[in-house]
C-alpha positions in Angstrom: 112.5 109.9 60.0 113.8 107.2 62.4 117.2 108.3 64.0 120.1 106.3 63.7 121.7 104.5 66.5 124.6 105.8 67.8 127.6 103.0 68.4 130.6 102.9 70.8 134.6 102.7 69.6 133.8 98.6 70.5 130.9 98.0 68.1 132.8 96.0 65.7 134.2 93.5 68.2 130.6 92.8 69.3 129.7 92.1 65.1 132.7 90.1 65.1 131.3 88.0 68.1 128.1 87.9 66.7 126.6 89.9 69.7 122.7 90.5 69.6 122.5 93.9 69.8 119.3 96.5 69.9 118.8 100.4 71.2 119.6 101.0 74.1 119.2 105.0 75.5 119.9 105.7 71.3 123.1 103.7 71.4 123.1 100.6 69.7 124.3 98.1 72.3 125.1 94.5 73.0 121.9 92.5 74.6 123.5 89.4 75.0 126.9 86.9 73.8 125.7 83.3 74.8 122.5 83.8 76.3 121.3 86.2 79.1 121.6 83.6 81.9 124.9 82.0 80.7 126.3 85.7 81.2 124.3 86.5 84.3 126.4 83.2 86.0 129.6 84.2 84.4 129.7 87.9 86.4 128.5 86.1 90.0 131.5 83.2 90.0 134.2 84.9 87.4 134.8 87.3 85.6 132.7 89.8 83.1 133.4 92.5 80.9 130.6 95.2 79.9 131.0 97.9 77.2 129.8 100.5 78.9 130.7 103.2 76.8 127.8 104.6 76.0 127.9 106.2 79.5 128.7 109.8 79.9 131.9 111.3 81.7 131.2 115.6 82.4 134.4 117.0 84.1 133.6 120.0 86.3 136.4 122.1 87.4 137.5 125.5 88.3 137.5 127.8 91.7 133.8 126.9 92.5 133.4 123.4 91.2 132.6 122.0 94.8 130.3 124.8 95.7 128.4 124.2 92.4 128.0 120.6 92.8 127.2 120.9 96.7 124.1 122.9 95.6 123.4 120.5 92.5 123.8 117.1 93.6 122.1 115.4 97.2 125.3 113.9 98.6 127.7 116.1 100.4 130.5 116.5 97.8 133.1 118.2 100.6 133.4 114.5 101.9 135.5 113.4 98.6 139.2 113.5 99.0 141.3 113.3 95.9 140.5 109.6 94.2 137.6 109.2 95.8 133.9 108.6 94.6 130.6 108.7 95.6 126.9 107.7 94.2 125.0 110.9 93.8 121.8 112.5 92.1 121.0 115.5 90.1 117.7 116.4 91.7 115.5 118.8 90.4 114.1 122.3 92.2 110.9 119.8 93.1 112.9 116.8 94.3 112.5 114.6 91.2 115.4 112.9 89.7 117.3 114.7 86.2 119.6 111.3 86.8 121.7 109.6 89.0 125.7 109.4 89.0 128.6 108.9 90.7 130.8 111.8 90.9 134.9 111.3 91.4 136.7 114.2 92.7 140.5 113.7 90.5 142.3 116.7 91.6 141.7 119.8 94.3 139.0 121.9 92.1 138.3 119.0 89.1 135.4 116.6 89.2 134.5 113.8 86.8 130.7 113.0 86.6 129.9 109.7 85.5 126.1 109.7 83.8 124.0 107.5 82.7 123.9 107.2 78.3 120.3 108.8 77.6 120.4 111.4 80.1 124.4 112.6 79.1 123.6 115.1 76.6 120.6 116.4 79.1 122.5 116.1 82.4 124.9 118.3 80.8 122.5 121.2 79.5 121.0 120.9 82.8 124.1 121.7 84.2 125.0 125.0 82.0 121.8 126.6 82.9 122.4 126.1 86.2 126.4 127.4 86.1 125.5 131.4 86.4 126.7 132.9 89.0 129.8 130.3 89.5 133.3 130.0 88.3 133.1 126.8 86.9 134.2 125.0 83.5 131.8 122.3 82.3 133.4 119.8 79.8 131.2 117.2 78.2 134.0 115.1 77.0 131.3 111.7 76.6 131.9 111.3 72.5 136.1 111.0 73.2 135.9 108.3 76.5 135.1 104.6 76.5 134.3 102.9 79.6 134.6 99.1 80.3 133.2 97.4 83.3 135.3 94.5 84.5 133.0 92.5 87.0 133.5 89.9 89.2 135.4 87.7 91.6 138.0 87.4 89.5 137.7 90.9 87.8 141.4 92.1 89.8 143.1 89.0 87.9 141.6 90.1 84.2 142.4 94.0 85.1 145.9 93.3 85.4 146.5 92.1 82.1 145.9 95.8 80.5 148.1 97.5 83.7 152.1 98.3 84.2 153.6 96.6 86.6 153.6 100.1 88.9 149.5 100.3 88.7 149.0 96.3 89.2 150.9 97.4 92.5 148.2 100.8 92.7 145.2 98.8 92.1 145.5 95.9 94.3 144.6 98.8 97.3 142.3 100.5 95.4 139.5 100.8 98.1 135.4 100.9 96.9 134.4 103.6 95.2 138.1 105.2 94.7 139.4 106.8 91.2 143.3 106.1 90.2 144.8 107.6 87.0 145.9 104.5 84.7 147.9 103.6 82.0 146.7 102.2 79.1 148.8 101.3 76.2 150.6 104.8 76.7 147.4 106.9 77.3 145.9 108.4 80.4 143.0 106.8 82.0 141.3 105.9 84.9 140.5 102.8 87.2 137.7 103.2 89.7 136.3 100.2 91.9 132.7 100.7 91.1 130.5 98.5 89.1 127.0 97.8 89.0 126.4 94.1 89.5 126.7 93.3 92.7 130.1 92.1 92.7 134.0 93.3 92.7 134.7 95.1 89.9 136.2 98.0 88.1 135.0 100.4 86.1 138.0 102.0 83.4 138.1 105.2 81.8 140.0 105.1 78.6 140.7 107.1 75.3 138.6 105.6 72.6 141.9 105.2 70.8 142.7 102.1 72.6 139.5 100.9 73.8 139.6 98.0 71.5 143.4 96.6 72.2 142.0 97.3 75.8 138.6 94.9 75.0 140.3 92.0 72.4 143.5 92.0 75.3 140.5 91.5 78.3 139.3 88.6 76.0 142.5 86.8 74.0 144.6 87.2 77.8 142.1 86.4 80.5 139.4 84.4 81.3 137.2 87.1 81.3 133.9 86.4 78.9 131.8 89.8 77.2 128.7 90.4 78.9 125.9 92.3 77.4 123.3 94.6 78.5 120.4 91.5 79.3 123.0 90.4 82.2 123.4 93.5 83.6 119.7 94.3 84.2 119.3 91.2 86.1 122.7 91.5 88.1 121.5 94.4 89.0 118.5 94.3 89.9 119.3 91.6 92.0 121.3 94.4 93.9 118.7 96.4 93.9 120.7 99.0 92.1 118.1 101.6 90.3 118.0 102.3 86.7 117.2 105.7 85.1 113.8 105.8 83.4 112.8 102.3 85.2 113.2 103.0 88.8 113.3 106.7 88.7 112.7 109.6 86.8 111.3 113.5 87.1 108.3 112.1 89.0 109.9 110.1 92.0 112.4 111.5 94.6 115.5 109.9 96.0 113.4 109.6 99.3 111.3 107.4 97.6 113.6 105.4 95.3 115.4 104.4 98.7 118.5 106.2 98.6 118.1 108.8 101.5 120.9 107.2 102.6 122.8 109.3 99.8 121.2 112.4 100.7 123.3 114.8 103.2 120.6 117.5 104.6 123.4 119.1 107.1 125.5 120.0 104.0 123.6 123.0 103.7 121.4 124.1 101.3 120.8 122.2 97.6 117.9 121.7 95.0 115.1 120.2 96.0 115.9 119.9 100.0 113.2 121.1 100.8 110.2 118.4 99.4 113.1 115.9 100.6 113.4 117.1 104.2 109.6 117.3 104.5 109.0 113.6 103.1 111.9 112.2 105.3 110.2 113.7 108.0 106.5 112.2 107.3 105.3 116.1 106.6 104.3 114.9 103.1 102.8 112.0 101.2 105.4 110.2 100.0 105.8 106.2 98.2 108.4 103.7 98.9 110.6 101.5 96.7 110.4 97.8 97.7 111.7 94.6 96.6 108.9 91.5 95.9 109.4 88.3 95.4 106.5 86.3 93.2 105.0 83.7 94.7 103.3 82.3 91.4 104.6 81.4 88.2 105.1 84.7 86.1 107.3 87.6 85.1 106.4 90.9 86.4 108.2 94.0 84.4 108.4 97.7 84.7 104.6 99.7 84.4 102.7 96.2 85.4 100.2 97.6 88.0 100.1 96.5 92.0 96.7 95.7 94.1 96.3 95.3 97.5 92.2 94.3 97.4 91.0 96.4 94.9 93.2 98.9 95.6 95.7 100.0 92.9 98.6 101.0 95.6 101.6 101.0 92.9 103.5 99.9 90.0 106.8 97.7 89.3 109.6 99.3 88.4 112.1 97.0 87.4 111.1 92.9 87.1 112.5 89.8 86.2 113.9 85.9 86.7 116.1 86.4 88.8 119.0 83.5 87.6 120.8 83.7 91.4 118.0 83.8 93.3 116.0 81.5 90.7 112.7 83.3 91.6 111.3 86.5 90.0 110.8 89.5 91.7 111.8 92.8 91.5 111.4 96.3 92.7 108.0 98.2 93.0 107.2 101.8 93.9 104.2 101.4 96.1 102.3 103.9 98.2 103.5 104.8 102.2 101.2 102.3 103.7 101.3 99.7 101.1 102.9 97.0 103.1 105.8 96.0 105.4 108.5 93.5 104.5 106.9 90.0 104.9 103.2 91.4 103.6 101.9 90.5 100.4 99.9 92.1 97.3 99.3 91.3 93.6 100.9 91.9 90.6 98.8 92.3 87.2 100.7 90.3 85.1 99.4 90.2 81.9 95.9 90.2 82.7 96.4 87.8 85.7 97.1 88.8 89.5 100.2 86.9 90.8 100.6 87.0 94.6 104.4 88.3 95.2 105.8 89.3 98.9 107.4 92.1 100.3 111.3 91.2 100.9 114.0 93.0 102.3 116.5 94.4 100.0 118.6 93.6 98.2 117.4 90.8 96.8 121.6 89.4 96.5 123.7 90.7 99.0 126.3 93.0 97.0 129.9 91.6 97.1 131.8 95.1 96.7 133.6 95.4 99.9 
């Protein structure tokens, strides 16, 4: 028996604007308003507002919440002051990724975990069989939270039209990747200045309660226009931004998928440091995430298969027309000695090899700061 599609508190706005929708991570979700690049232009020069609801919040708190998530996530958690945020992963004991997610540290022992939709439910479990031997309180509170991403140049302009006059003042120094408690309509919130699309943006936290006066106020108020989950892919893949299940999963480590940056060896010891260290350090095979540009007509997408010769040396990850950039490309997990920025090698597109480029990422230069 087929099972049904979950739906956020917003679902009835997106009928009402006659939103394509289809399942997304077993949510029912918005695809596209007007058209995929329409939306896509909207986010780059104005303003854009996702649903993102469908997105998991885990609060972790008690005596050892910060040794707990030291030991279960790559970036060093003792760095986060109070309101701020960083991007993180859950790595498993062989390196491989449970998910990624940015984890805010809102008071001295209390820690909200942003996750990605599919994986909240599992993140979470991970998370309880891995809690024994620690005081810590896990709280999956995902089913009573929706989230709204408010991206774009002139996302600050469109937030203020849900915010008192005493957190219009807060957020205007909100600094990237910081957490505020919020206001909205006489609940308790949050504002952080993430985003995944390349651009400035928010991200809000709010009860479902008032997640559509929050939406219809975004639209009737502002100039901001809804964007649906079509956009974002491209926006973010433009950024280079991985996506759960396309750029990573169990199989690849965050050495691979490019974001070593986030992992902190001298923190001490945590899951999977080990397999990471050693691949860092050339001890092991290990593949590498690039970005390609096609050099042929075509649209490469995730699983199409990379050659260099005859040589199968990889596989894309995440491609598409890329509206900005107006080429397509993408990101491909390639083996170690693949190619360097500036090579070449073919993508099996449908049956046919396209010639695409090695380019340096990202693809668009982010906007965030």
């Amino acid at each position: 028996m087929e099972e049904k599609l979950k739906t956020t508190p917003l679902y009835a706005i997106h009928k009402k604007l006659k939103a394509k929708t289809a399942g997304f991570g077993g949510w029912d979700m918005p695809i596209s308003y007007e058209g995929v690049l329409a939306e896509h232009k909207t986010v780059r020069e104005g303003c854009g507002i996702f649903d993102v609801s469908h997105m998991g919040e885990i609060f972790v708190s008690g005596p050892d919440a910060l040794k707990f998530l030291q030991f279960h996530t790559v970036n060093d958690v003792s760095r986060l002051g109070i309101g701020n945020g960083q991007y993180s992963a859950l790595p498993t004991p062989d390196a491989g990724f449970v998910d990624d997610l940015i984890i805010y540290r809102l008071a001295e022992d209390t820690y909200l975990l942003c996750v990605n939709a599919s994986n909240a439910d599992k993140d979470y479990q991970w998370l309880v069989e891995h809690k024994a031997g620690y005081n810590v309180k896990l709280d999956n509170q995902s089913p009573d939270w929706a989230q709204i991403a408010i991206q774009g140049p002139k996302s600050l302009e469109s937030l203020k039209a849900l915010l008192n006059a005493d957190d219009q003042k807060k957020v205007e120094t909100l600094k990237y990747t910081d957490i505020m408690p919020t206001d909205f309509f006489g609940k308790k919130g949050y504002t952080a200045r993430t985003g995944y699309t390349g651009e400035w943006g928010y991200e809000i936290y709010l009860p479902n309660a008032v997640a559509e006066q929050a939406f219809t106020t975004l639209l009737e108020k502002t100039p901001a226009k809804p964007i649906g989950l079509g956009a974002r892919d491209t926006l973010r893949l433009e950024a280079c931004y991985l996506l759960y299940g396309n750029d990573m999963d169990e199989t690849v480590t965050p050495i691979e998928a490019g974001i070593g940056w986030a992992v902190r060896f001298e923190k001490g010891d945590f899951l999977g440091k080990e397999k990471m260290e050693a691949q860092k350090a050339g001890k092991i095979p290990a593949r590498k995430m690039v970005a390609f540009q096609l050099e042929e007509q075509g649209i490469p997408r995730h699983g199409m298969d990379i050659y260099k010769g005859d040589r199968k040396i990889g596989v894309v990850t995440s491609g598409s027309f890329l509206p900005t950039l107006e080429f397509s490309g993408g990101m491909a997990l390639i083996e170690k000695d693949g190619g360097q920025v500036g090579d070449t090698f073919e993508v099996d597109v449908r049956g046919k090899r396209k010639v695409a480029k090695i380019v340096k990422r990202p693809l668009y230069s982010a906007q965030v700061k």
